[in-house]
C-alpha angles and dihedrals in degrees: 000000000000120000130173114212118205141178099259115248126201101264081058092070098086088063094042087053094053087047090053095050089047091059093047085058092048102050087042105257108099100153090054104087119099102166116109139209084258100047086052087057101049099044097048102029109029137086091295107026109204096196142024121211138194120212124211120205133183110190096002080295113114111235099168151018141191106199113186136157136209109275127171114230099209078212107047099015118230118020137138142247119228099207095188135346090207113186114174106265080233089055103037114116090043105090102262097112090048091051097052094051091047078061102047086046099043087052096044091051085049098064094040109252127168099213148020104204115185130152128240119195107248088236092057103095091167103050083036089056094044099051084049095051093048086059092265126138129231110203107201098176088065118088117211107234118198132165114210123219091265082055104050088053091050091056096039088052088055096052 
């Protein structure tokens, strides 16, 4: 299988969207995005852009995507987050994946950075399976912690 693997551009959004919504399916939680088509624009294309992205197509058609952004370890110094590595389920077993992550990596390793930090569902044995076999480690004895914008206001209103 050939793929081609770019840097995203902003006409590319409406597609990473539909991917993102496709892996909220997926991981069971398909009301949860809130992102929109212009918030995708403007993060990752406008003055300051927040995130980069790589697009994967098959066919001109894009089947994947690994979207990550710049983040500072107080422990190793400059490394990214890889906030989600997204192939198609239709397309999965074919390389893509593999070939978005090689870029990630290869880019990360470019600028110098210490670390590549991303998350993997517990449940999910083949994803799970896949990071392992690339070198990763999966530290299960780590929670993930995250305060949503609700509750971001309610602890805002107690201070």
């Amino acid at each position: 299988m050939i793929f081609t693997i770019r840097k995203a551009k902003k006409e590319d959004m409406a597609e990473v969207l539909q991917l993102i919504k496709e892996l909220a399916i997926f991981e069971k939680e398909p009301d949860t995005v809130e992102v929109t088509l212009a918030d995708l624009e403007k993060g990752g294309f406008g003055k300051d852009p927040q995130f980069q992205c790589f697009v994967g197509e098959i066919d001109s058609k894009i089947e994947g995507i690994a979207l990550f952004f710049n983040r500072y370890s107080t422990w190793k110094g400059r490394a990214l987050h890889l906030e989600d590595l997204i192939v198609r389920e239709d397309k999965r077993g074919l390389g893509l994946g593999t070939a978005l992550l090689n870029e990630v990596i290869k880019y990360g390793h470019s600028i110098g950075v210490k670390r590549i930090n991303w998350e993997v569902l517990d449940w999910n044995e083949p994803a799970i399976a896949f990071y392992e076999n690339k070198g990763a480690k999966v530290m299960r004895d780590w929670d993930v912690v995250q305060l949503s914008e609700k509750g971001i206001k309610d602890y805002i209103s107690k201070l």
